[in-house]
C-alpha positions as CSV (number, residue, x, y, z in Angstrom):
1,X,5.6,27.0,79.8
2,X,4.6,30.1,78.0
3,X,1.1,32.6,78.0
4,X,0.5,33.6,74.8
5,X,-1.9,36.5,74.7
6,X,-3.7,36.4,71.4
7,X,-5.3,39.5,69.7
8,X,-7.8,38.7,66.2
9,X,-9.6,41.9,64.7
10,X,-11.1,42.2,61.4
11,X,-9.3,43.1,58.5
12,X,-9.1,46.9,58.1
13,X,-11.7,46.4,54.4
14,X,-13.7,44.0,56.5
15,X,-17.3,45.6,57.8
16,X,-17.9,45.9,61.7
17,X,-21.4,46.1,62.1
18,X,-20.6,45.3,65.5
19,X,-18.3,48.3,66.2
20,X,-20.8,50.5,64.6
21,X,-23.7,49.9,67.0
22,X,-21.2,50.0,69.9
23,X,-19.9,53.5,68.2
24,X,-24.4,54.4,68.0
25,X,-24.4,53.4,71.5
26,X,-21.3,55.4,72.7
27,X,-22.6,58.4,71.1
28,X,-26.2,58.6,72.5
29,X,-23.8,58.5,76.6
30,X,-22.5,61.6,75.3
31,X,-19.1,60.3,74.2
32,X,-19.2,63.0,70.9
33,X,-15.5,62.4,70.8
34,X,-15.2,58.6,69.4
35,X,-14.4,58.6,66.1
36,X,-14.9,54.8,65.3
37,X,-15.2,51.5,67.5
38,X,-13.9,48.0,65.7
39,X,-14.5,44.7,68.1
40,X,-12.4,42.0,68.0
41,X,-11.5,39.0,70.4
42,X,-8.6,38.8,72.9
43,X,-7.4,35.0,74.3
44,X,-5.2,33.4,76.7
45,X,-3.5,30.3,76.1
46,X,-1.0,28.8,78.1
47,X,1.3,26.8,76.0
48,X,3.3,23.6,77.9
49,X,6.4,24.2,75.6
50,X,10.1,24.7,77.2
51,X,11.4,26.3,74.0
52,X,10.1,29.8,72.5
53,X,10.4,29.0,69.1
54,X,8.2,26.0,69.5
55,X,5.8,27.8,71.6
56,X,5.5,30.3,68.8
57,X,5.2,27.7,66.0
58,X,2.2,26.4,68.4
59,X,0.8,29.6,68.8
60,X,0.7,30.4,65.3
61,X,-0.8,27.4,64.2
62,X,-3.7,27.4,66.6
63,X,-4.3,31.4,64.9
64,X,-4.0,30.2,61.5
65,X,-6.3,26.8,62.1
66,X,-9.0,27.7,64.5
67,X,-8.3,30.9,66.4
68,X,-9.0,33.5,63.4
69,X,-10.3,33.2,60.3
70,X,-7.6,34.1,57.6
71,X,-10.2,35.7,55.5
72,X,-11.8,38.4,57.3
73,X,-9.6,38.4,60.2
74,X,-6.2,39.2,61.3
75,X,-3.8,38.3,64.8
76,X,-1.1,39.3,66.7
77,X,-0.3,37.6,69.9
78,X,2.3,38.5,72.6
79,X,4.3,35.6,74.4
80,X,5.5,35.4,78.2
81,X,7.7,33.3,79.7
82,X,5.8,31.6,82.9
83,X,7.4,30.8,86.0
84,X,8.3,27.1,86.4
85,X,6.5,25.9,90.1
């Protein structure tokens, strides 16, 4: 079994007027410093695959089909092995 820790953001072009209000916000607490803020979505999904290469084919599906939306959005995910109880 394997946790695959996925990461989407928005495409670099793509407009965050998300990240911008949180950016507003950030700067009226007095935190001059932050340059820019963009939001994105983190998941956990546990995948109930013995092999890692299947587990990533899974993985990468789920991103492609549901997960992120290919058009504004990009992922990344991370896999870990889980201990077998």
């Amino acid at each position: 079994m394997f946790l695959a820790k996925v990461f989407v953001t928005l495409k670099p072009t793509v407009n965050d007027p998300q990240g911008l209000t949180v950016l507003g916000a950030l700067k009226t607490l007095g935190f001059e410093s932050v340059a820019s803020v963009r939001l994105g979505k983190y998941l956990e999904v546990q995948v109930n695959e013995s092999e890692r290469s299947q587990a990533e084919a899974q993985v990468s599906e789920m991103c492609r089909k549901l997960l992120a939306n290919p058009v504004i959005e990009e992922f990344s995910y991370q896999l870990e092995e889980l201990a077998s109880v």
